[in-house]
DRENDREN-519801 format. One record per residue (C-alpha): residue number from 1; chain; x negated, y, z negated. Coordinates in nm, 4 decimals, always signed. Each point is the difference from the previous one (the first is absolute). Layout:
// residues N
REC  resi  chain         u         v         w
REC   NUM      A         X         Y         Z
...
// end
This chain:
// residues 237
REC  resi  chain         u         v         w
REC     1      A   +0.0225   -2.5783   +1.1528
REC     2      A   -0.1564   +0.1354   -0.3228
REC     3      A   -0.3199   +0.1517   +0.0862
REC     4      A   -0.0144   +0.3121   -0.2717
REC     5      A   -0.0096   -0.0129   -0.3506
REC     6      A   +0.0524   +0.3342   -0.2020
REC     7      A   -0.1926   +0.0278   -0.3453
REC     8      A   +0.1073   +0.1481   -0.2826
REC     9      A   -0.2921   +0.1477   -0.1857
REC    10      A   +0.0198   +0.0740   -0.3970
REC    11      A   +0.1007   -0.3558   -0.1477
REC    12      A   -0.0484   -0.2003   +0.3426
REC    13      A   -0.3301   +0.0941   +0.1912
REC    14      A   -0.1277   +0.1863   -0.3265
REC    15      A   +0.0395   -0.1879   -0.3535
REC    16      A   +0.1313   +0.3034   -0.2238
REC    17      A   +0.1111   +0.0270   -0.3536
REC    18      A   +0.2341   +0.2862   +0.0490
REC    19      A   -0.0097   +0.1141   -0.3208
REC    20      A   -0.3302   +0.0895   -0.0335
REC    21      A   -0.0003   +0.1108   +0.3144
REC    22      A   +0.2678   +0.2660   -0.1039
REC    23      A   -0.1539   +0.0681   -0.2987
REC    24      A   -0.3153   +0.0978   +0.1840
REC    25      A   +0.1487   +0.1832   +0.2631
REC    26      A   +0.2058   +0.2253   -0.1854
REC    27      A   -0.2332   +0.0765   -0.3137
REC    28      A   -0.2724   +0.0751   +0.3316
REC    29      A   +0.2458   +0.2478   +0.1605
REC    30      A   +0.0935   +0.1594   -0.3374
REC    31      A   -0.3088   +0.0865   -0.0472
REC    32      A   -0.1173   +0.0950   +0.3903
REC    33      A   +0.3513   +0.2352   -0.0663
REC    34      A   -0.0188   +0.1181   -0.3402
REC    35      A   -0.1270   +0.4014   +0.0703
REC    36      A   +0.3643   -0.0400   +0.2084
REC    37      A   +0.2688   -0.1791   -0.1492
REC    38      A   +0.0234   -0.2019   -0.3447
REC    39      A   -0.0591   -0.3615   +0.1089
REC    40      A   +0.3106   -0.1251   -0.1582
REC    41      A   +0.1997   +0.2365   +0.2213
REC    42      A   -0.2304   -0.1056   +0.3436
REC    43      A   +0.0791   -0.3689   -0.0789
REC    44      A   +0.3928   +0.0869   -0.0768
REC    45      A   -0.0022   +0.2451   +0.3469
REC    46      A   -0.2221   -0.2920   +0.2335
REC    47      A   +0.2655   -0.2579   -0.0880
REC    48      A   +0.2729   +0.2193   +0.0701
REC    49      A   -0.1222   +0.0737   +0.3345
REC    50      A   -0.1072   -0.3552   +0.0718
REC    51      A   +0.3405   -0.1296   -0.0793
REC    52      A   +0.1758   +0.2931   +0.2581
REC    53      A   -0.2949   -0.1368   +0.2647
REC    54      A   +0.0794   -0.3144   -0.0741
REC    55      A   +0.3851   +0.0058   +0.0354
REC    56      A   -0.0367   +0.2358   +0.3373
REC    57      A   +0.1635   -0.1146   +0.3086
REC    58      A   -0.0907   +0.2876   +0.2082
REC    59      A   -0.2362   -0.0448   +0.3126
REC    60      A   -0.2610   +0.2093   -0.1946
REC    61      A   -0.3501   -0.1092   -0.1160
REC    62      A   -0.0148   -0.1042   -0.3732
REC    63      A   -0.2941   +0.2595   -0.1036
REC    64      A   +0.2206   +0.3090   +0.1765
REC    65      A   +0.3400   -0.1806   -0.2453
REC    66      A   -0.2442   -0.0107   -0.2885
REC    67      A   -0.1387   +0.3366   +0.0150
REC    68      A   +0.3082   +0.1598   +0.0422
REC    69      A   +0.1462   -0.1570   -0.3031
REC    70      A   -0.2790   +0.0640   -0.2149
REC    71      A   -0.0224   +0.3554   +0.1206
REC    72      A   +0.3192   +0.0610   -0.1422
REC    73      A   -0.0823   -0.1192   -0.3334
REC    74      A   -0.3481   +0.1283   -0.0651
REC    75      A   -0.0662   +0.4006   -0.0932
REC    76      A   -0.2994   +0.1169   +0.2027
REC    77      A   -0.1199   -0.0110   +0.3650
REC    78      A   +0.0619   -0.3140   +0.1574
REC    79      A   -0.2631   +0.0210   +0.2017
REC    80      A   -0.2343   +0.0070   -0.2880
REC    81      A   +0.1223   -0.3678   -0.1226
REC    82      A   +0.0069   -0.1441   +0.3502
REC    83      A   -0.4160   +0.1210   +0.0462
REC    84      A   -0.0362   -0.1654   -0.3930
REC    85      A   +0.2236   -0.3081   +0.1184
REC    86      A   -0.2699   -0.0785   +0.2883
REC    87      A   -0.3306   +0.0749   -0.1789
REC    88      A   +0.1732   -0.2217   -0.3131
REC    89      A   +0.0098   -0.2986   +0.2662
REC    90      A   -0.3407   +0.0385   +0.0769
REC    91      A   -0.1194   +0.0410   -0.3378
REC    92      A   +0.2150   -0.0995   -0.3188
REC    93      A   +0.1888   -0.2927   +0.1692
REC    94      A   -0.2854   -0.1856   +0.0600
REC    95      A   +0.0054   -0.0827   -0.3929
REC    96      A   +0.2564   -0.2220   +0.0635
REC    97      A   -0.1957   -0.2738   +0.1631
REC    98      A   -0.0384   -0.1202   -0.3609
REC    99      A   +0.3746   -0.1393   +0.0578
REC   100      A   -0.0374   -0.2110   +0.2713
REC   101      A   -0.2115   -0.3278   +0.0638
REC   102      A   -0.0262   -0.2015   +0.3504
REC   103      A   +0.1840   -0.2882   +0.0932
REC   104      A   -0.2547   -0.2269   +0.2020
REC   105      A   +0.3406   -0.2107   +0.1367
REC   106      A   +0.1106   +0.3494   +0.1332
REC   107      A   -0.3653   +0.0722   +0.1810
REC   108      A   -0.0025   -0.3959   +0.1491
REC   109      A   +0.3265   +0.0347   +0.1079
REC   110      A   -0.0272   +0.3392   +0.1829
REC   111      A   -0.3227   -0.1351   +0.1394
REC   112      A   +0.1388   -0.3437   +0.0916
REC   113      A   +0.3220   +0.2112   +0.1500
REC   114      A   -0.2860   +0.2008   +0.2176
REC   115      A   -0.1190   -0.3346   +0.1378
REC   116      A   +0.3320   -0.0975   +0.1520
REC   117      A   +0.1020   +0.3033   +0.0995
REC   118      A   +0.3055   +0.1635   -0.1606
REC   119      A   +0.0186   +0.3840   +0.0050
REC   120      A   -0.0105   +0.1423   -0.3824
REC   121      A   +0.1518   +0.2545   -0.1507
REC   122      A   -0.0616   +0.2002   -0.3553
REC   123      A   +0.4293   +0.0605   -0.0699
REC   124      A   -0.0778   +0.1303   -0.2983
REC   125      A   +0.2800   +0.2076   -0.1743
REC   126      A   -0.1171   +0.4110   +0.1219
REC   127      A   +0.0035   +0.1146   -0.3228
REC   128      A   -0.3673   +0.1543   +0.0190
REC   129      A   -0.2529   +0.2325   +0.2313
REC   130      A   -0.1954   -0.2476   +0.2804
REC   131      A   -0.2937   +0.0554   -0.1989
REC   132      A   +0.0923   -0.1707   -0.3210
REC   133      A   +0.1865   -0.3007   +0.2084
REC   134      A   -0.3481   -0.0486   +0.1606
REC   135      A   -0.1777   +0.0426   -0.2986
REC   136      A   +0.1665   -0.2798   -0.1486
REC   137      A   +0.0002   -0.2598   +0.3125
REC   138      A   -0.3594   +0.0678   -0.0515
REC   139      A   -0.0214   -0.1277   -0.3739
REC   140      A   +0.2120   -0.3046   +0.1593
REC   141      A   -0.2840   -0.0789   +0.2234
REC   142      A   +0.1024   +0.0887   +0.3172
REC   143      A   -0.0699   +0.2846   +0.2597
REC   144      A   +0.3174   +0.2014   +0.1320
REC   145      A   -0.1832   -0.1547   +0.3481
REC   146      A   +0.1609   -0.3398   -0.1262
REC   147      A   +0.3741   +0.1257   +0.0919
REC   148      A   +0.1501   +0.1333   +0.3136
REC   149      A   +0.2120   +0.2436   -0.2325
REC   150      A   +0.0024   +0.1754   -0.3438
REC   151      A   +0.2818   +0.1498   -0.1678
REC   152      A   -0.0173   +0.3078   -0.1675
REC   153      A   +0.1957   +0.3305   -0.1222
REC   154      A   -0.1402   +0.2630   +0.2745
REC   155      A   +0.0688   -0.2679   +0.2606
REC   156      A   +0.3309   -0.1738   -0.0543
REC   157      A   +0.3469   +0.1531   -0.1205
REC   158      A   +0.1574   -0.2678   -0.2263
REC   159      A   -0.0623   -0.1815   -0.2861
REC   160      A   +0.1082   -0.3794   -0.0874
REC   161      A   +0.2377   -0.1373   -0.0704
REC   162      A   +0.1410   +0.2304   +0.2732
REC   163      A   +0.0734   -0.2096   +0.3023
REC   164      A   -0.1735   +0.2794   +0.2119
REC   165      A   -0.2966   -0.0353   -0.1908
REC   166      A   +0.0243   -0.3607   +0.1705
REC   167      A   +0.1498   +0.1072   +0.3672
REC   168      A   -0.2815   +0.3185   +0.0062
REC   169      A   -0.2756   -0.2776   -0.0625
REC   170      A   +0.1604   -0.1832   +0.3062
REC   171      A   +0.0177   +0.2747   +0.2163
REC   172      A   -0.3749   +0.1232   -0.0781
REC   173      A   -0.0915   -0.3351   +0.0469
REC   174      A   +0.1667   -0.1013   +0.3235
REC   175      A   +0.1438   -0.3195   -0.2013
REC   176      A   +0.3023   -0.1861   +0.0146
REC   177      A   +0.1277   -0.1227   -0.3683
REC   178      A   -0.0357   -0.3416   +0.1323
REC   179      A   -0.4113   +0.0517   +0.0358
REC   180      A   -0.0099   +0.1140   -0.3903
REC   181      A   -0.0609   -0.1433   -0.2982
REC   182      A   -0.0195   +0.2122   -0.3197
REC   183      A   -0.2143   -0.1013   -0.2454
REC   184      A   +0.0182   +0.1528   -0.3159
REC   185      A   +0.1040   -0.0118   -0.3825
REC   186      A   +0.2937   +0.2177   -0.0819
REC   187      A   +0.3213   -0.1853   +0.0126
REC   188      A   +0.2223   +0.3204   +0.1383
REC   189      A   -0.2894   +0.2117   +0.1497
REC   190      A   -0.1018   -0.2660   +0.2283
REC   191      A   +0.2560   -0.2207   +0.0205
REC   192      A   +0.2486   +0.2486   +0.1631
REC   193      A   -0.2103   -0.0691   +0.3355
REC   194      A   +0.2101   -0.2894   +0.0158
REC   195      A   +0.2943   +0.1798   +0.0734
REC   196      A   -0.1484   +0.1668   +0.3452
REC   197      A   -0.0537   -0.3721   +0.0939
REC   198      A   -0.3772   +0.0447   -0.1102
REC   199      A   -0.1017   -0.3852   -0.2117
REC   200      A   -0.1660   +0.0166   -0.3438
REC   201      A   -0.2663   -0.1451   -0.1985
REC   202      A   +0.0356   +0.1014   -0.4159
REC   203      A   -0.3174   -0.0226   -0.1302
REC   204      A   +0.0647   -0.0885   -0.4042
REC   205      A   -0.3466   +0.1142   -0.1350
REC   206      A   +0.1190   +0.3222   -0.0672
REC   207      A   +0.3690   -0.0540   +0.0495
REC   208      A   +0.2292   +0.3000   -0.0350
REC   209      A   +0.3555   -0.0899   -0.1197
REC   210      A   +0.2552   +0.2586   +0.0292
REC   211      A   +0.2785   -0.2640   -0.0729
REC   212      A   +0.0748   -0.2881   -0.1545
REC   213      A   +0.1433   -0.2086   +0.2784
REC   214      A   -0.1792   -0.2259   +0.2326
REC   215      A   -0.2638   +0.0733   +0.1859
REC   216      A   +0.1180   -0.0021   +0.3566
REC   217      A   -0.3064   -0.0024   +0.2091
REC   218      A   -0.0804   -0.1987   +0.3011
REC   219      A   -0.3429   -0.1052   -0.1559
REC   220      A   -0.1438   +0.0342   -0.3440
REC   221      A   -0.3275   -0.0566   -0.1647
REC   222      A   -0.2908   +0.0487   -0.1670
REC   223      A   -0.2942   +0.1929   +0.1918
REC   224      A   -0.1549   -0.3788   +0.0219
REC   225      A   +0.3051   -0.1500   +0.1416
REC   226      A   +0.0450   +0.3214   +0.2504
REC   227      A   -0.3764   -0.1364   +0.0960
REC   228      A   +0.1216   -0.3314   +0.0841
REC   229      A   +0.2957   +0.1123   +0.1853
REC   230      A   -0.2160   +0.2249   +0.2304
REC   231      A   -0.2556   -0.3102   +0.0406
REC   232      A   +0.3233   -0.1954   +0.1505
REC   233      A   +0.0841   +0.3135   +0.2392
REC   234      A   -0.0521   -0.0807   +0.4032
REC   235      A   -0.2336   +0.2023   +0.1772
REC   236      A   +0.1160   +0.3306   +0.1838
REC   237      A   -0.2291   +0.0080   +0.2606
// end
């Protein structure tokens, strides 16, 4: 019986226009970085590292993968950018709000999902520090008190569209893939939960096409129409 839904965040729970978003992350953290590296480089070095967290298998967490990789790649004392990396969460990435808007569907939905019950989770892809993940379910509209369980890089030790990612979230939450849905609004980040047995909702606001072919989700929508599906969902409890 489904009685959990797992949230995406950036495009799903939080409205985003990614490329601003980018923009104003990076030129932020080129400048929080500049007395260290040349900001061109720091962008070049934090995708390189993402994409090695991002393609690890390994039972380690994500910000131990990252900082490795990046270690290897920067000249200077690691230790130096991971102190700048956490004071730049608290400080420079807040800029970014500018980027993202609230979806009111999103907030009556969660709140309507509250009413009846189901057990939600924030699945979003553990890319960043807890800190900026909250920050931004914040500018959503929510309190991390809404959900049961956050994702995030100190805490988990994949990345989608690893089917770990998926299994770990499982595990953590002491789910069965038949309980799940994922909602969210990348078409191979989030619909790969499909292949652990976990069902799917694509939300098309801010779809994410990787492909060309057809969209193979069990469910797909607007934010609106996810509204209306969750207004037709039984009762938990």
């Amino acid at each position: 019986m489904l009685d959990t839904i797992l949230f995406d965040l950036d495009g799903t729970l939080l409205p985003l226009d990614m490329e601003r978003f980018l923009q104003i992350y990076f030129g932020e953290m080129g400048r929080y970085f500049a007395d260290l590296v040349e900001p061109r480089q720091l962008v070049e070095r934090i995708w390189a590292a993402t994409n090695y967290m991002v393609n690890n298998v390994e039972p380690r967490t994500n910000v131990t993968v990252f900082m490795e990789h990046f270690g290897k790649l920067i000249d200077g004392d690691l230790e130096v950018y991971q102190k700048r990396f956490d004071e730049f969460y608290d400080r420079g990435f807040l800029k970014t709000r500018a980027a993202v808007a609230e979806s009111l569907a999103m907030r009556q939905s969660v709140a309507r999902l509250k009413e009846l019950g189901y057990d939600l989770v924030v699945a979003t892809n553990p890319l960043f520090p807890e800190k900026a993940i909250l920050h931004r379910i914040r500018w959503a509209g929510f309190e991390p008190s809404d959900f049961s369980y956050i994702t995030c890089y100190e805490r988990n030790h994949y990345c989608k569209p690893q089917l770990q990612f998926f299994q770990e979230v499982l595990e953590e939450t002491g789910k069965h893939p038949e309980q799940c849905l994922m909602v969210g609004n990348d078409d191979q980040e989030d619909l790969a939960a499909a292949a652990v047995g976990i069902q799917t909702y694509l939300i098309t606001n801010y779809l994410i096409r990787h492909g060309t072919g057809p969209l193979d989700a069990t469910y797909q929508g607007t934010d609106q129409d996810f509204l209306e599906f969750v207004k037709a969902l039984p009762p938990v409890r």
